[in-house]
C-alpha positions as CSV (number, residue, x, y, z in Angstrom):
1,X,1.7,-10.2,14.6
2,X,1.0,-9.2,10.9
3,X,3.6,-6.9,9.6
4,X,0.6,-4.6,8.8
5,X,0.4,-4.3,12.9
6,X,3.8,-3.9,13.2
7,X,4.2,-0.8,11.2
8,X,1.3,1.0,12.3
9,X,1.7,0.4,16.1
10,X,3.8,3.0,16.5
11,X,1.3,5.6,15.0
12,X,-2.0,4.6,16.3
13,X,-2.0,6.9,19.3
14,X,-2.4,10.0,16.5
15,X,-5.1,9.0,14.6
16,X,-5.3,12.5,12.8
17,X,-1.9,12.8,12.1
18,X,-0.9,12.6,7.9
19,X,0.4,9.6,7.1
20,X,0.6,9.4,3.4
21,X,0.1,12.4,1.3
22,X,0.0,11.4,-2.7
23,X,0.6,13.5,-5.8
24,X,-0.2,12.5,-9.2
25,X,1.5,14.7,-11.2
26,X,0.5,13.6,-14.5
27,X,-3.5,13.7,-13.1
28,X,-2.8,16.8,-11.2
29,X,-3.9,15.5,-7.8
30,X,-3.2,16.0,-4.1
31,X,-4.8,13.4,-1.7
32,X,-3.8,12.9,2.0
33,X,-4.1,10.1,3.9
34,X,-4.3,10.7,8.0
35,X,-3.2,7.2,10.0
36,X,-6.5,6.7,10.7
37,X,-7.8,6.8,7.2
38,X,-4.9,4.6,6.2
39,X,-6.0,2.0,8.6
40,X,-9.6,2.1,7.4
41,X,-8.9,1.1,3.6
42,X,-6.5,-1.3,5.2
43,X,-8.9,-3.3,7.5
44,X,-11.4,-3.1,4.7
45,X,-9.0,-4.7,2.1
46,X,-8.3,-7.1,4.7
47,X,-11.7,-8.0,5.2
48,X,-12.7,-8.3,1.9
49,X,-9.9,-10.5,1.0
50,X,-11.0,-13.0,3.9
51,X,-15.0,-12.3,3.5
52,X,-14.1,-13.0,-0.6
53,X,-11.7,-15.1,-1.2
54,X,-10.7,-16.8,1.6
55,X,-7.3,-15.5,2.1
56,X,-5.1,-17.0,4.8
57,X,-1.6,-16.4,6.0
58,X,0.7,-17.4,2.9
59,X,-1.7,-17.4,0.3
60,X,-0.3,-15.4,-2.3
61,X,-1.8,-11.7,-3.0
62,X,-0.5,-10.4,-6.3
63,X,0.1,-6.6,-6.1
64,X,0.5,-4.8,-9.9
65,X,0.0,-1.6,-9.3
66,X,1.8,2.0,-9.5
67,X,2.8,3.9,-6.1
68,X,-0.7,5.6,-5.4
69,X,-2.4,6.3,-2.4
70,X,-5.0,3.2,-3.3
71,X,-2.1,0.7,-3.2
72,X,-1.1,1.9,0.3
73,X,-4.5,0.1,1.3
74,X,-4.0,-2.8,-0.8
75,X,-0.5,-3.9,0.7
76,X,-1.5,-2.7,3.9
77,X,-4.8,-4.6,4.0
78,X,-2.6,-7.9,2.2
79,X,-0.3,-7.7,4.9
80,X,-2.9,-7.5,7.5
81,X,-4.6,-11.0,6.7
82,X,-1.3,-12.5,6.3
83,X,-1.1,-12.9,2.8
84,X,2.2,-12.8,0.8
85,X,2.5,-9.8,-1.7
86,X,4.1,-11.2,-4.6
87,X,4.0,-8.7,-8.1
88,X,3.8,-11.6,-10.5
89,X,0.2,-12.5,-10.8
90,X,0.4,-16.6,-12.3
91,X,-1.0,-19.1,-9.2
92,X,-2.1,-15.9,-6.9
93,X,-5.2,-16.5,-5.2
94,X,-5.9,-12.8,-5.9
95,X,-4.9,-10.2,-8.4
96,X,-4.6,-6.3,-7.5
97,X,-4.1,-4.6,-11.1
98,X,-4.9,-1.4,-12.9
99,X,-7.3,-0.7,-15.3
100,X,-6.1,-2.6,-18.3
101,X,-4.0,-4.5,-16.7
102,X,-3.9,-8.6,-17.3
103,X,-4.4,-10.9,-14.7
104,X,-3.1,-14.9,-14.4
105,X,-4.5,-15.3,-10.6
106,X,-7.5,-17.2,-9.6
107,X,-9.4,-13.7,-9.3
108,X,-8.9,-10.2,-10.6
109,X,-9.4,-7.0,-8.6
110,X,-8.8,-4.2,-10.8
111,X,-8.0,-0.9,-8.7
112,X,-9.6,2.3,-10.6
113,X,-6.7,4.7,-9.3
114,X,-9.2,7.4,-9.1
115,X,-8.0,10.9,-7.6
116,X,-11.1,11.0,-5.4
117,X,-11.5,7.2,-4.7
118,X,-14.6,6.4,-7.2
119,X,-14.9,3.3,-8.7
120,X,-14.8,1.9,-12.3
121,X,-17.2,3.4,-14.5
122,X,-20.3,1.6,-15.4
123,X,-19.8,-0.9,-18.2
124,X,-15.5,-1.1,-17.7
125,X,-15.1,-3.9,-15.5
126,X,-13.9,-6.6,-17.3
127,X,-15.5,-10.1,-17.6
128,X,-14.6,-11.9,-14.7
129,X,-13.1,-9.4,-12.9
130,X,-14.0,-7.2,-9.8
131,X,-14.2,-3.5,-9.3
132,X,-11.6,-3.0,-5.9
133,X,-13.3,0.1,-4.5
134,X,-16.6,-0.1,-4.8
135,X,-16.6,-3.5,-3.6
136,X,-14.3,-3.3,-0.8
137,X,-16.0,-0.4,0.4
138,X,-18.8,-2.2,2.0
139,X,-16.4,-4.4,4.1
140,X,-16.1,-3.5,7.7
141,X,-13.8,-0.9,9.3
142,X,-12.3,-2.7,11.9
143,X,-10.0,-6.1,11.0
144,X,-9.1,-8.6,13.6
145,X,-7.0,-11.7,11.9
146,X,-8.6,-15.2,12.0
147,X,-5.4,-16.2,12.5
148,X,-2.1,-15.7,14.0
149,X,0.7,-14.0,11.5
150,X,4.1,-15.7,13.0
151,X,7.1,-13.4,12.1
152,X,7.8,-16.7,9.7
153,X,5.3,-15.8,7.6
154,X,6.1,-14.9,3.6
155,X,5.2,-11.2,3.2
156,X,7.0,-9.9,0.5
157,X,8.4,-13.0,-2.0
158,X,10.5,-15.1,-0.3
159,X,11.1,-12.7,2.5
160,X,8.9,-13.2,6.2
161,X,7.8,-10.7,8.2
162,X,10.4,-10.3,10.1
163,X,13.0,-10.0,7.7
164,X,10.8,-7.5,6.0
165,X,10.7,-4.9,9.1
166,X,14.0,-5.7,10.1
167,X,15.3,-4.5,6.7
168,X,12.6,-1.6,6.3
169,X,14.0,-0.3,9.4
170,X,17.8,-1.1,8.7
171,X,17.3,0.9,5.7
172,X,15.0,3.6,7.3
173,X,18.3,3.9,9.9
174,X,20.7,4.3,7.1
175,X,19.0,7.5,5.5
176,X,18.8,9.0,9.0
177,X,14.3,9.1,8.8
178,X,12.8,9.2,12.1
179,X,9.0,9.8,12.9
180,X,9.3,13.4,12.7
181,X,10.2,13.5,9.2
182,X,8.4,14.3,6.1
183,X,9.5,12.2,3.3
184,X,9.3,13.3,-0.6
185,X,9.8,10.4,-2.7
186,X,9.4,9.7,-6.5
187,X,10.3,5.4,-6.2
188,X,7.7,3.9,-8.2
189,X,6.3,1.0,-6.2
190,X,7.3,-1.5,-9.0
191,X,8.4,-4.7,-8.1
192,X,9.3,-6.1,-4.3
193,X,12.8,-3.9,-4.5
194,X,10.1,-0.9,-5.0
195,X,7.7,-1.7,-2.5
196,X,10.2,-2.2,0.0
197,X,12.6,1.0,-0.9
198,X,9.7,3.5,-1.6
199,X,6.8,2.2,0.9
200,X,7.9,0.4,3.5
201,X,11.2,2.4,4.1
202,X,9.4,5.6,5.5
203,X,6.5,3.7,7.1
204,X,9.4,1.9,9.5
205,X,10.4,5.3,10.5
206,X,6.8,6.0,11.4
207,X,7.4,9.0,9.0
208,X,4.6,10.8,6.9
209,X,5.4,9.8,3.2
210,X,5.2,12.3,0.5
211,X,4.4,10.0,-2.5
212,X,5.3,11.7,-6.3
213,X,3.7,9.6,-9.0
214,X,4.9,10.7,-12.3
215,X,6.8,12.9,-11.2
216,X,7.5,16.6,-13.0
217,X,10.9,17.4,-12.2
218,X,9.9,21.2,-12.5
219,X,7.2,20.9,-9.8
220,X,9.1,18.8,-6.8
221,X,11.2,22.0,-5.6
222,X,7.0,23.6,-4.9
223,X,6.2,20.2,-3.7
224,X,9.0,20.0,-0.9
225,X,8.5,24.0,-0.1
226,X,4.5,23.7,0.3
227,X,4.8,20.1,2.2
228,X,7.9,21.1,4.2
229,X,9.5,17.6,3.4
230,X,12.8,17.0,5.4
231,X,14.6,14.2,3.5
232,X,14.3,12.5,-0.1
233,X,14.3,9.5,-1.3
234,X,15.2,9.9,-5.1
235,X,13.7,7.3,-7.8
């Protein structure tokens, strides 16, 4: 089973229930992200990297972008089609980047980041590249693997899938998080130390992340107040 399965088993039975909730404090933006709207972006990532590019368990996914609620989908939707998330983008079959952002991988996806979830505008993608949201939003809803995921699988570097969850959930057990919490964190998703720290931490515990992206020190006591977070994890 895909460690995209894995994680959200445990929530699937409350589809409406916040998963993700994502500030950007530098664009002034609030988006939330219920389970089942996390699983949607997810099964169309995971689509269109199998409908696209032909992406099978082990190929290598490059993922080069900041902690935003459109990266969620990404490395969700990576994970589901058994892909290994690496964040160096040389020999990936596919690159995940943000605008501006350069690209060594066999194909580009640059992620707008967009508050509201538009695409690039008219005229920015760059040569040889693809616009991530508007293309991957005409992929299907629903995802069922081609393939079997074995809990050997690479999913993050050198690490499988079932090292990854087993240390997601060590961790997760260390800072005491449990599905009923709410989680305000400011850990940029760089790296595979970030991704596994800052996103995959709280999503072992089942627990609805609060994700700060640039985060104004002056605004997280209102964030935790008006979210009613229960534990931190600092950057």
């Amino acid at each position: 089973m895909s460690l995209t399965e894995l994680l959200l088993r445990p929530v699937l039975g409350s589809p409406a229930k916040p998963l993700i909730t994502h500030y950007d404090d530098k664009q002034g933006s609030r988006v939330e992200l219920s389970v089942a709207t996390t699983v949607n972006w997810a099964a169309k990532t995971a689509n269109w990297l199998v409908d696209e590019f032909d992406v099978e368990p082990g190929d290598e996914v490059a993922v080069v972008l900041p902690s935003h609620w459109q990266t969620a989908g990404v490395l969700l939707g990576a994970w589901w089609c058994g892909a290994k998330v690496v964040t160096e983008t040389a020999g990936a079959r596919v690159a995940f980047v943000a605008p501006g952002g350069a690209s060594g991988a066999t194909a580009t996806a640059v992620v707008s980041l967009h508050p509201m979830g538009l695409g690039l505008p008219a005229g920015s993608v760059p040569d040889g590249a693809l616009d991530y949201l508007t293309e991957a939003r005409l992929s299907g809803d629903q995802f069922s693997p081609l393939f079997p995921v074995p809990g050997d699988t690479p999913a993050l570097g050198s690490s499988t899938v079932d090292e990854v969850l087993a240390e997601a959930r060590s961790r997760a057990s260390a800072a005491g998080l449990s599905a009923e919490d709410r989680v305000l964190s400011t850990v940029d998703w760089v790296g595979e130390e970030g991704i596994l720290a800052g996103f995959l931490t709280p999503l072992a515990a089942g627990a609805h992340l609060v994700q700060v992206t640039d985060a104004d020190p002056a605004k997280l006591a209102s964030r935790r107040e008006a979210e009613r977070t229960t534990a931190d994890l600092p950057s």
